[in-house]
NUZA-507112 format. One record per atom (N, C-alpha, C, O): x, y, z. Coordinates in steps of 0.2 Angstrom, whole numbers, plus 5000, padded with zeros to 4 digits. Layout:
N
XYZ;...
***
This chain:
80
559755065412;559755105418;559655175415;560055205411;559055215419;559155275415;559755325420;559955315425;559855375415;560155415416;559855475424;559255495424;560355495430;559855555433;559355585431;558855575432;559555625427;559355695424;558755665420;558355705421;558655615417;558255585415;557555535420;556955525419;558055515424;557455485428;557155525434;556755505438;557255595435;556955645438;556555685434;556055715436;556855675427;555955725424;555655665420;555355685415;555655605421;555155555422;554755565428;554255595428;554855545430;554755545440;554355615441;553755605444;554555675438;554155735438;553455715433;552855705435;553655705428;553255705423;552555645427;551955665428;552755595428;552255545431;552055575437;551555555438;552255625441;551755635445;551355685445;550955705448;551555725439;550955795436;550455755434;549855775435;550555705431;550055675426;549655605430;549555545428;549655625435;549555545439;549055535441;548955485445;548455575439;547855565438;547755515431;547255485431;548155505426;547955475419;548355395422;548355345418;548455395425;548855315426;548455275431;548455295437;548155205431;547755155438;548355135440;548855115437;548355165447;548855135453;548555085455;548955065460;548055055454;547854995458;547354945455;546954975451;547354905455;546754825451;545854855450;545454835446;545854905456;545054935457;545054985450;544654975445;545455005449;545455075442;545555045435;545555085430;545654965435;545754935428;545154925428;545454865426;544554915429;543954865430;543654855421;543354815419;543954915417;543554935411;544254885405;544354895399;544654845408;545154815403;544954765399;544554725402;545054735394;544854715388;545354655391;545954665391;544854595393;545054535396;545554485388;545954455389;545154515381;545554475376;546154515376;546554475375;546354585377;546754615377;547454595380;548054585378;547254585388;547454585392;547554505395;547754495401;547354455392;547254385393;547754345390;548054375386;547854275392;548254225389;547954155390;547554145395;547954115387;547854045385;548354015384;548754045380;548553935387;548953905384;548753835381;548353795384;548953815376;548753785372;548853695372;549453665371;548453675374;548753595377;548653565371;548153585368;549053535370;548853465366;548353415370;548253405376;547953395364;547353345367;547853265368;548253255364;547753225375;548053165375;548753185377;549053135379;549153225378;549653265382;549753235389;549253245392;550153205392;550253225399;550253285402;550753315399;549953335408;550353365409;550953365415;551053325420;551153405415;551953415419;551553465426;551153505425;551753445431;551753505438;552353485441;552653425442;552353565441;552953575445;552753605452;552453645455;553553545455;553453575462;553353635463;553553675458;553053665470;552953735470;553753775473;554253745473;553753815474;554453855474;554653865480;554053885482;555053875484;555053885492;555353955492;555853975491;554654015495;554654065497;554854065506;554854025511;555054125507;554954155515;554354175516;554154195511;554054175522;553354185523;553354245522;552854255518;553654295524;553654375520;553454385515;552954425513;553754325509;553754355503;552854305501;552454325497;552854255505;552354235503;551554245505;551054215503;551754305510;550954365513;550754395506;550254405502;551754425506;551454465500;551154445494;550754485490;551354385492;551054355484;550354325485;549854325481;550154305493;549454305494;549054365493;548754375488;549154405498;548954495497;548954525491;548554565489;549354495487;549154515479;548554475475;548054495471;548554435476;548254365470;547554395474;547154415470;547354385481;546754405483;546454485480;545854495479;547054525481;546654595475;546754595469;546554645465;547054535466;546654515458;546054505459;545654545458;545954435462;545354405462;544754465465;544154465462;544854505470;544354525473;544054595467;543554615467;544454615463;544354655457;544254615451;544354645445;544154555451;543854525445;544354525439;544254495434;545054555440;545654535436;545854475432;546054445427;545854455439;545954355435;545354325440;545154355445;545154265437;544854205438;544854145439;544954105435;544854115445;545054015445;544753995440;544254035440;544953955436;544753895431;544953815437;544853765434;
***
């Protein structure tokens, strides 16, 4: 945990400078998908495992929809 005095001239600092920072999925558009990518690595012949899905509240679960669709709608991530 930061310190007050420390977490207000952060907080300063980041809104002087808040033009150099993407606040949203539209402003990454130029990100290096190997950079910023992951793969995982299956064994050939492997069962795979699924997992049941997790029980959200419907609040929480607008909100994980409303996000995943502005990955996807900004080309951040893709269905396989």
């Amino acid at each position: 945990m930061l310190a007050v005095n420390i977490k207000s001239k952060l907080i300063k600092l980041l809104m002087e400078y808040e033009d150099c920072f993407a606040w949203d999925y539209h402003e990454m558009l130029g990100l290096n998908r190997q950079l910023a990518g992951h793969c995982l690595p299956i064994n050939a012949g492997k069962k795979l495992v699924k997992q049941l899905p997790r029980n959200m509240t419907h609040e929480i679960m607008l909100k994980v929809k409303e996000e995943v669709e502005k990955l996807l709608a900004t080309k951040f991530i893709e269905p396989i």
